[in-house]
C-alpha positions as CSV (number, residue, x, y, z in Angstrom):
1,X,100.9,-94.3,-35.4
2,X,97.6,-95.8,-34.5
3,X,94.4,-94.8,-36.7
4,X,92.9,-93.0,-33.7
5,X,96.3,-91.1,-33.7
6,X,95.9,-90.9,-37.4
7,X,92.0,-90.1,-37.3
8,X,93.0,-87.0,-34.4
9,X,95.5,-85.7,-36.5
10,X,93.4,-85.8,-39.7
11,X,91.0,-84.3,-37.8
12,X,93.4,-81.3,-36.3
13,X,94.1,-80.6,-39.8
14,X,90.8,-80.3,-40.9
15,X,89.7,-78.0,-38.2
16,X,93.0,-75.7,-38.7
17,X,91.8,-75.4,-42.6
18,X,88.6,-73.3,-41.2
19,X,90.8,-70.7,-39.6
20,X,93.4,-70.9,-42.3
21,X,93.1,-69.5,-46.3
22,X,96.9,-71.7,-46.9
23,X,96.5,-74.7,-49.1
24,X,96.0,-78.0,-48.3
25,X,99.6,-79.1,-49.1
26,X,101.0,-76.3,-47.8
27,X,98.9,-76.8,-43.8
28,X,99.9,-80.5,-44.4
29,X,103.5,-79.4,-44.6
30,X,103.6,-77.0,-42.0
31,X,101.5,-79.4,-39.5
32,X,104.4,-81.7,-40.7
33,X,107.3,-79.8,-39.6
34,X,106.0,-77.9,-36.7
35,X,104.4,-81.0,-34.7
36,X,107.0,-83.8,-35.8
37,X,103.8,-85.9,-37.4
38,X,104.9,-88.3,-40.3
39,X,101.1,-88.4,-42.4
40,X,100.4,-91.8,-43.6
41,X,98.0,-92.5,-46.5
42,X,94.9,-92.3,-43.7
43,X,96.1,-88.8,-43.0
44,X,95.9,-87.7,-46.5
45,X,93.2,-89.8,-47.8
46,X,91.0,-88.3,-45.2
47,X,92.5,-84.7,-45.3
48,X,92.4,-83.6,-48.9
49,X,89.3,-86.5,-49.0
50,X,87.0,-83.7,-46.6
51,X,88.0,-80.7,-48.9
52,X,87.3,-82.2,-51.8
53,X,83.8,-83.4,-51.0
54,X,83.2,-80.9,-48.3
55,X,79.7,-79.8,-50.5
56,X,78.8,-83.2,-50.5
57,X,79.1,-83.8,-46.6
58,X,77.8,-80.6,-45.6
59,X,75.1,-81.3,-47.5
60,X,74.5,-84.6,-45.2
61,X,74.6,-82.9,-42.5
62,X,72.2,-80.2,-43.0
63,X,69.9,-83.0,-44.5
64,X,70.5,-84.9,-41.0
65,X,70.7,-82.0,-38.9
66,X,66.5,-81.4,-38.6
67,X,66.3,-77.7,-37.2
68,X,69.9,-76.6,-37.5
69,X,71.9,-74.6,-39.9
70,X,75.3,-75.2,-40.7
71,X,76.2,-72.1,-39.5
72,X,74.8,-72.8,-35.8
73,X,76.7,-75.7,-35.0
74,X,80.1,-75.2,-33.6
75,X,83.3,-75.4,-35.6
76,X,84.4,-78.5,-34.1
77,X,81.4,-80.8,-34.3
78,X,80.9,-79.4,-38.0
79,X,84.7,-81.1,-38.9
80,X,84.3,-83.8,-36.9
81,X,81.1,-84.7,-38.6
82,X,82.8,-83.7,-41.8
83,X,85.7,-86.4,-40.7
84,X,82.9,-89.2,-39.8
85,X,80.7,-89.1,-42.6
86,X,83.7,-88.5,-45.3
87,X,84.9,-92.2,-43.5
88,X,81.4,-93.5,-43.5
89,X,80.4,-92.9,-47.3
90,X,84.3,-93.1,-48.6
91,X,85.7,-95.5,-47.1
92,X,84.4,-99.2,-47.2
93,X,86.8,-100.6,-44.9
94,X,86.3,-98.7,-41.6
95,X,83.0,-100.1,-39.8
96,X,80.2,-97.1,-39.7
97,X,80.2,-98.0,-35.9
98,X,83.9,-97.3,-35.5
99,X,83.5,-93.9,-37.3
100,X,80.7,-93.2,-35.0
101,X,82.8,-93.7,-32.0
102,X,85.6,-92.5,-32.8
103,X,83.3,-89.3,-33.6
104,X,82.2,-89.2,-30.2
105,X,85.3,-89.5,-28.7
106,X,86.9,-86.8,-30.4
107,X,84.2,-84.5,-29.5
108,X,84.8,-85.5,-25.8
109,X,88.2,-84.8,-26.3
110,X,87.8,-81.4,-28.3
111,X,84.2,-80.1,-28.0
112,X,81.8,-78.9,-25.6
113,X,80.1,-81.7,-23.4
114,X,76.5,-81.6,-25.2
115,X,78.7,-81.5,-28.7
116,X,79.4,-85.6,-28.0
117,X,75.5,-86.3,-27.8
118,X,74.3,-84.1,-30.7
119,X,76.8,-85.9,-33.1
120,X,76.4,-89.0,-32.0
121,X,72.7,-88.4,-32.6
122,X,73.5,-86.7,-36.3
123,X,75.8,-89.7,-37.0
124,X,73.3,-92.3,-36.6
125,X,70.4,-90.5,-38.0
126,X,69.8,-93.0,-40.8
127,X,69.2,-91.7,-44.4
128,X,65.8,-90.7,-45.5
């Protein structure tokens, strides 16, 4: 599996936890089973990383966001942002640009059309 295969799936994941009160391990399993993936350490790392800092990076965002609440923005910019910034302050060895793009090209793939731009835009927001 390639990282953007791994980075799509970790991000699946995470957006089935916001409709979903199951554990962690137990989605992880299920997601396991039912759509034949085989997590690697990425997977995991990034999965159970989000929920356990989830405070943290929501609190980036709503720093970064200027004008909008968590609440208003849609449930799948909110966990890919979650997935970008978790990669961008966690883990040293992906590039912030990489996490960036592959942010936008998620939202491409699963968000609305103006969801792409707005992240991109939150993304690279530099810290205050």
């Amino acid at each position: 599996m390639t990282r953007r295969q791994a980075r799509e799936e970790a991000f699946i994941l995470i957006f089935e936890k916001q409709f979903n009160s199951d554990s962690l391990e137990d989605i992880l399993s299920l997601a396991t089973e039912v759509r034949d993936i085989e997590p690697d350490d990425y997977i995991k790392q990034v999965f159970f990383g989000v929920y356990e800092k989830k405070e943290e990076l929501d609190e980036i965002i709503s720093e970064r966001a200027k004008g909008w609440s968590i609440n208003r923005i849609s449930k799948t910019a909110l966990c890919i942002l979650r997935l970008a910034f978790y990669e961008m302050k966690f883990m040293d060895s992906i590039p912030v640009s990489v996490s960036i793009n592959e942010a936008v090209e998620l939202c491409k793939k699963y968000a609305l059309p103006e969801d792409a731009s707005f992240v991109n835009g939150i993304l690279s927001t530099k810290e205050r």
